[in-house]
Structures are given as structure tokens and as C-alpha cells.
N, C-alpha and C positions, 0 to 999 in steps of 0.2 A: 630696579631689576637690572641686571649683568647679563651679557654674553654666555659665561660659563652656566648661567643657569638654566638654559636652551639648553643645554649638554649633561649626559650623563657617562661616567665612567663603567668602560665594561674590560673583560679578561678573556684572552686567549692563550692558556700555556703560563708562563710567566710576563708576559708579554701584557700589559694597560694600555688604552687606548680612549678617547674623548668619539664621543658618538651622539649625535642629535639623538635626543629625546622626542620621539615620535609619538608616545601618549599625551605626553604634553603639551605637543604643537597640535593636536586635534584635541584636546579635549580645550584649549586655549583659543582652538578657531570655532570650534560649536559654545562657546560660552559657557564651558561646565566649572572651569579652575575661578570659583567664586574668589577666592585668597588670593587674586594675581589682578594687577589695577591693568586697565586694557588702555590705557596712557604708555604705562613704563612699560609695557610689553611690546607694544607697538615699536618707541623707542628703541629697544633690544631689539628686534628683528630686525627695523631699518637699517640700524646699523652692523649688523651683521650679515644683509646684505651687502652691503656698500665695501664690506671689510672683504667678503669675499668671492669676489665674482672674479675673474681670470682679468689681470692688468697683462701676462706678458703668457705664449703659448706654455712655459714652463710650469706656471702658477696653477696649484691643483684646489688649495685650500682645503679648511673643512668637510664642507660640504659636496657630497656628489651630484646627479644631474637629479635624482629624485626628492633628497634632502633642500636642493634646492627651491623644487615646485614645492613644496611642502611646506616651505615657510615664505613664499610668494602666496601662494591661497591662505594662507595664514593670516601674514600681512594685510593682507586685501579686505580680510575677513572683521578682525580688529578695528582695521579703520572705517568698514564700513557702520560699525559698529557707533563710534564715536563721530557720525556723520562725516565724513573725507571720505570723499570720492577717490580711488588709485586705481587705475589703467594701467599698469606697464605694458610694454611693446613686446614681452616675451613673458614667456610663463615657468622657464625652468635653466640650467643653465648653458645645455644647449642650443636654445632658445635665444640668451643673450650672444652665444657665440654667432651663431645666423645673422641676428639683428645685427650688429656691429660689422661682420662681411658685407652683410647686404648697403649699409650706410659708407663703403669705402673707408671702413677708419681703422681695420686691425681689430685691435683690442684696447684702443687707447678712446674708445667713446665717452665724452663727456657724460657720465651719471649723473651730474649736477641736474639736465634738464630732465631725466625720469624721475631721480628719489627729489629734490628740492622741494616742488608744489607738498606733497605730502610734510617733510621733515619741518618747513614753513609754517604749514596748518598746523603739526604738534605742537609748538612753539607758542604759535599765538593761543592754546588751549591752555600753556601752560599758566602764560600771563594775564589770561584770563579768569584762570581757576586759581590763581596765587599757587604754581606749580611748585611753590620750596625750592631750593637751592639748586646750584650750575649742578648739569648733567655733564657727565667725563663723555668721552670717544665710547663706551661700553655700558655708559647706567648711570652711577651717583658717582661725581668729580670725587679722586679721592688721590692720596700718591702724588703730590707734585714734588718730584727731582727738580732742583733749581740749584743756581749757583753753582755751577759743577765744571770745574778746573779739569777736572781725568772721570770720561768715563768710568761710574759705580759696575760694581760685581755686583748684583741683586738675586736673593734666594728668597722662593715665597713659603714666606715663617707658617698662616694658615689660607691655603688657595682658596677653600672656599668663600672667606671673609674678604677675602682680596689683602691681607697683610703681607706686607715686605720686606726684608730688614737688607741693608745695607752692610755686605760683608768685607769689601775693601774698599780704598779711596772714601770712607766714611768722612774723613776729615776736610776731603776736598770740594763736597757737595752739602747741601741742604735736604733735607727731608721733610717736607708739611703733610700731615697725616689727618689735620682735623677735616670737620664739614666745611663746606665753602656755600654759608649762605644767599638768600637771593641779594645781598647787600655787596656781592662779591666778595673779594679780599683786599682790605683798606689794609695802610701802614698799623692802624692801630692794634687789629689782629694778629698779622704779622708779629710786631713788638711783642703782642702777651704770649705767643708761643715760642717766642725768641727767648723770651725772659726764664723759659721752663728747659732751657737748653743746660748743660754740664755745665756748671762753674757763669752763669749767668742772673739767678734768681736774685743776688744780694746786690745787681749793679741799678746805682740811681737812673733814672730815665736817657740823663742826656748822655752819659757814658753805654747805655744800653743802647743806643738808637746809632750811636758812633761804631760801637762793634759789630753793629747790623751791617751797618753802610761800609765797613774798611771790608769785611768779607762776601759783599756784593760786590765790590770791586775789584777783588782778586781776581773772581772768576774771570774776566773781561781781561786778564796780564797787560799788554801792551796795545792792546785794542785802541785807538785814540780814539774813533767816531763813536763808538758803542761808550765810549769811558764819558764821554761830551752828555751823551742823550741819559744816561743815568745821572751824569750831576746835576743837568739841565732838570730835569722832572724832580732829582731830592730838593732842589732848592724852589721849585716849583711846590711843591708839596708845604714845604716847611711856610710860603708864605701865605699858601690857603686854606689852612687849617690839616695840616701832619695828619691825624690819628685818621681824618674822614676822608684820605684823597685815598686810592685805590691803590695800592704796592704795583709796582714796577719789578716784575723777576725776572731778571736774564739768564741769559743758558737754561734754558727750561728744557725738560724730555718731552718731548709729545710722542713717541713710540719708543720700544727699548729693544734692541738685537744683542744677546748676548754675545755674539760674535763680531768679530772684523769683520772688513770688510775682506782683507787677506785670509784671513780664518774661512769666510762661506768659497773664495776660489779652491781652496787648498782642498776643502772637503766635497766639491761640487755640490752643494745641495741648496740651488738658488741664492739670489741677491741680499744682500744686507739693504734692512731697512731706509727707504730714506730719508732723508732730513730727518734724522732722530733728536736735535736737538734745534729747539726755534732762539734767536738772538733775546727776543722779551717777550713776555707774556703780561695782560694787563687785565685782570680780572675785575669789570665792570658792574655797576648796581644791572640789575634789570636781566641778570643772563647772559649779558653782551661778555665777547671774547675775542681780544683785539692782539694779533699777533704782529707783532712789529722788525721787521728783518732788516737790517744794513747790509747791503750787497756789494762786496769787493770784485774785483777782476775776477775774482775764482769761481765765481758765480755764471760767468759767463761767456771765459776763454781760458784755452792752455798755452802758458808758456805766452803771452801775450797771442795767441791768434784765437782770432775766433771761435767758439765749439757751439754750434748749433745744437747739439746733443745735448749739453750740461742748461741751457736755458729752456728746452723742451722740456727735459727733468723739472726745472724749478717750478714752470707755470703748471704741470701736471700736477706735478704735489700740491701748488696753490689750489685748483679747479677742489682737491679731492679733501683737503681741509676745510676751505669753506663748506663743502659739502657736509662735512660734520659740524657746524656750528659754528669758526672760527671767523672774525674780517681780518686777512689778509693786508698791512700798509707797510710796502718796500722804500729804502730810500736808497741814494746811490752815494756811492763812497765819497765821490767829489762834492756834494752838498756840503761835507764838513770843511774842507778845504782851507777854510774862514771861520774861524770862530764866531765873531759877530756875527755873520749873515746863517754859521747855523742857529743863533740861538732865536736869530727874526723868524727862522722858517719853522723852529722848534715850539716857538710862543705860539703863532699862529695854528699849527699843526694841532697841540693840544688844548687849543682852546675852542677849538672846531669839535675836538676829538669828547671833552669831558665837561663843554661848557656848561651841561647842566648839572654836573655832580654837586648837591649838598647845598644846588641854589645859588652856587657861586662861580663866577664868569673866571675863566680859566687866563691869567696873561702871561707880562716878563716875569722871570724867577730874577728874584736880587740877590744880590750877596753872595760871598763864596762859599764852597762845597763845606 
């Protein structure tokens, strides 16, 4: 189940407009919507809390102060359902507003320690119950933008199915569109949806797995550390069995703003998204989601000095993505510095990271790219 399916479209004048579906959050919290699994519903709410609760005084979101108690006793209701205990420390979302004054923090309160316990216990219900495949930021993982040289123009072909098509910079990015089972996303997947790509079908394996890899490197241009830890992990991959080790995607989208970040000043109408694009993304057996960042100076000064600001931003964004499912592992630009000592730190790094993938002990990658 989706976000948008908590939402129903209504009309005023010419004017459409997205509005919580209020029969459905009650007949959802009294147990009547037999057709709706009280797992993936759960999920959808949580995260739809999480997505919308006020980060800055600006930030209005979806939801208003009632819509939000609405799907807080929902929430509550659901899991108490599927035995989880939830307590929040507020009941609606002036409620969080308070709580967060009252705790000295603004509006910048780590949500990690309310929704986590719950979002934890879904998780482990999942893998319990053999939950089927990785859950996206909204419901079923679906839509991975990857490899992407210039931000895509994206128009949704149909919203309710969640389809997208990619209407410019088509050429400079990737689109995976299938399921992402519990098995994650192996090279070997990858490959056979590579191989159904334009002017792809008739190429033998190894010249297919070369045109994989030459336009997974483009996106990365002149990147040397980013360009190190892709070769390091292909040639890692090739020597522990290719098809079974888990793809490695760089320049992944994990949020999309159609707009600049000049574009939302120009129009006043709040912040461009952040971190809309993560460095890797490593989709793991088991539901695991391992997001891998290289951090340059720009990460955490201007102009060479200092910006307290631009490092507050990154760990915020960190706290708020684990918070959806994601492990977080940063490395620092100077770790590459040395070729040999990144590839000692890189061996060890993934073989901590995927030692148990497929049974077999993760080490040195040989041989060149």
C-alpha cells in the first residue's frame, strides 16, 4: 500500500486538490477495510507521518492539525492490532509542535526516537512473516532513477499505479521499473533488465555487462573516489560470483523536486528537497538498504571555511533516512588519497558489510576493471 492511497482527490471550481480520505482512516482504525493488510497500512501511515510532520516553521504539508490526529489514532490503532505497542508523546500536529518547544529543539527533534521502536517491530514482522520484497520511502520499492549524469524531467504517465516516464535527459540516467525482491538487487537482475534496454537484447553477456559498467561510470564524470569504489566493488563482484553479489547504483534519486534549487527561491514557495540524489545505493538480501556517501569539502564548508550549517543539514538528513529504513556509511574524501590503502579499507569495509551474502566471505577484488 502507498501514501497516495490514504488520499482521495476532490474539486473545487476548476481547481483539484489531494485530501486525506477520512472514511478510510476510520473504517481502517475500527477494522472494517477487510481488503487492506494492517502490515502495509501501518507502513503507509508511519511513513506518512514521518514525511509530514513540520521540519522548518514554513513546512505546512498534507496534513492539517486534525488529519493529523486522525492518522496518529489510526496508527496507534493498527498496530495495536498487530500487537505493537505506540505511545507517541503527542496526539496531533500541534501537539508535536509543543512537544518539540517544550524539549528545546525547534522543529528539528529527532523522530528517530518516537517512530523507530514501532517502524523496528514492522520490520521484524516482516521477516518473520516472509514480508516479500524491499518496501520504497511510500509502500512497494518501485522507480529507481540511477546513474543520472543531469537531473531527469519526470511526468507521471499513470499516478495512481505510481508509473513515470522519463521525458528529458532520458539518455543520461537509468530507469529500473521492476519488483525488487526479498533477494534484493543482484548484478544478475540488473544484467537481464539491462539486456531488454533499446539496441541491447542481441549483445553477448560480456559485451553486455561492459556497456552496463562503461554507463555506470559516466555518471560518476571525473569523480576519482566514487570512480575507485565502483571499480573496487565490479571487480569485487566478478570475483565472488557476478550474477549473485548485490549491484552497486550510484547517483541514485531517493527524493525528486522538480524544481531548482534557484527555481523554489525565485518562486518563493519553500526549500528544494534535500539530498535528492544519494552517491550508492546497495540493495541487500534480507531488506537491508545500505546507502553509501563520499563526502568532499562541500559537504561541510564554503569556500574552504567551515559551515556548521551544510554538516547540520547532512546529519539531519542522515537521522531522517535511517528513519525510513536506509544504514547510512559516509567515507571522507582523503581515505582515497592512496589507492592501495583505499582498496585495504574498501576489502575490509565490504566484507564486514556482505560477508554473508550467497555464503561466501567477501575480500581483495583482483584484476583490473
Amino acid at each position: 500500500m502507498r501514501q497516495d492511497d490514504l488520499f482521495e482527490m476532490n474539486r473545487e471550481g476548476s481547481y483539484w486538490f489531494k485530501k486525506l480520505n477520512h472514511r478510510l482512516i476510520n473504517e481502517v482504525r475500527r477494522g472494517l477495510a477487510t481488503d487492506i493488510n494492517d502490515d502495509d497500512v501501518a507502513h503507509a501511515l508511519l511513513y506518512l507521518l514521518i514525511d509530514d510532520l513540520p521540519l522548518h516553521p514554513e513546512h505546512d504539508g498534507l496534513l492539517d492539525n486534525p488529519d493529523t490526529g486522525a492518522v496518529i489514532r489510526c496508527l496507534t490503532a493498527v498496530l495495536w492490532r498487530l500487537g505493537i505497542e505506540f505511545k507517541p508523546p503527542f496526539h496531533d500536529k500541534h501537539g508535536y509542535v509543543s512537544f518539540c518547544t517544550a524539549n528545546n529543539n525547534g522543529l528539528n527533534t529527532d523522530l528517530t526516537l518516537v517512530f523507530a521502536p514501532a517502524r523496528e517491530a514492522l520490520e521484524r514482522r516482516d521477516r518473520l512473516h516472509g514480508g516479500g520484497g524491499l518496501r520504497g520511502l511510500r509502500g512497494e520499492l518501485r522507480n529507481l532513477i540511477f546513474a543520472a549524469e543531469y537531473k531527469p524531467e519526470i511526468v507521471w504517465r499513470d499516478v495512481t499505479a505510481g508509473t513515470i516516464e522519463i521525458t528529458k535527459n532520458k539518455q543520461h540516467c537509468l530507469l529500473y521499473d521492476r519488483p525488487v525482491g526479498p533477494q534484493g538487487l543482484t548484478w544478475g537482475a540488473l544484467l537481464d533488465w539491462w539486456r531488454h534496454q533499446d539496441g541491447n537484447y542481441a549483445l553477448p553477456k560480456e559485451a553486455l555487462r561492459t556497456t552496463l559498467r562503461d554507463c555506470l561510470l559516466r555518471s560518476l564524470r571525473k569523480n576519482e573516489p566514487e570512480r575507485m569504489m565502483l571499480d573496487f566493488y565490479w571487480r569485487l563482484s566478478l570475483n565472488k560470483g557476478f550474477d549473485a553479489s548485490p549491484a552497486l547504483l550510484p547517483q541514485v534519486y531517493l527524493h525528486f523536486d522538480p524544481l531548482t534549487q534557484q527555481q523554489r527561491i525565485q518562486r518563493v514557495e519553500g526549500q528544494v528537497l534535500p539530498r535528492q540524489r544519494m552517491d550508492f545505493l546497495l540493495l541487500a538480501p534480507g531488506g537491508r538498504r545500505y546507502v553509501l556517501e563520499l563526502d568532499g569539502r562541500q559537504h561541510y564548508s564554503r569556500d574552504g571555511v567551515p559551515a556548521p550549517d551544510l554538516y547540520a543539514e547532512m546529519v539531519r538528513e542522515d537521522r531522517r533516512i535511517r528513519l525510513q529504513g536506509y544504514e547510512v556509511y559516509r567515507f571522507g574524501g582523503a581515505e582515497f588519497s592512496n589507492a592501495k590503502a583505499a582498496e585495504t579499507m574498501l576489502s575490509e569495509f565490504f566484507r564486514e558489510l556482505l560477508g554473508g551474502v550467497q555464503g561466501e566471505e567477501y575480500g581483495n577484488a583482483e584484476g583490473p576493471f
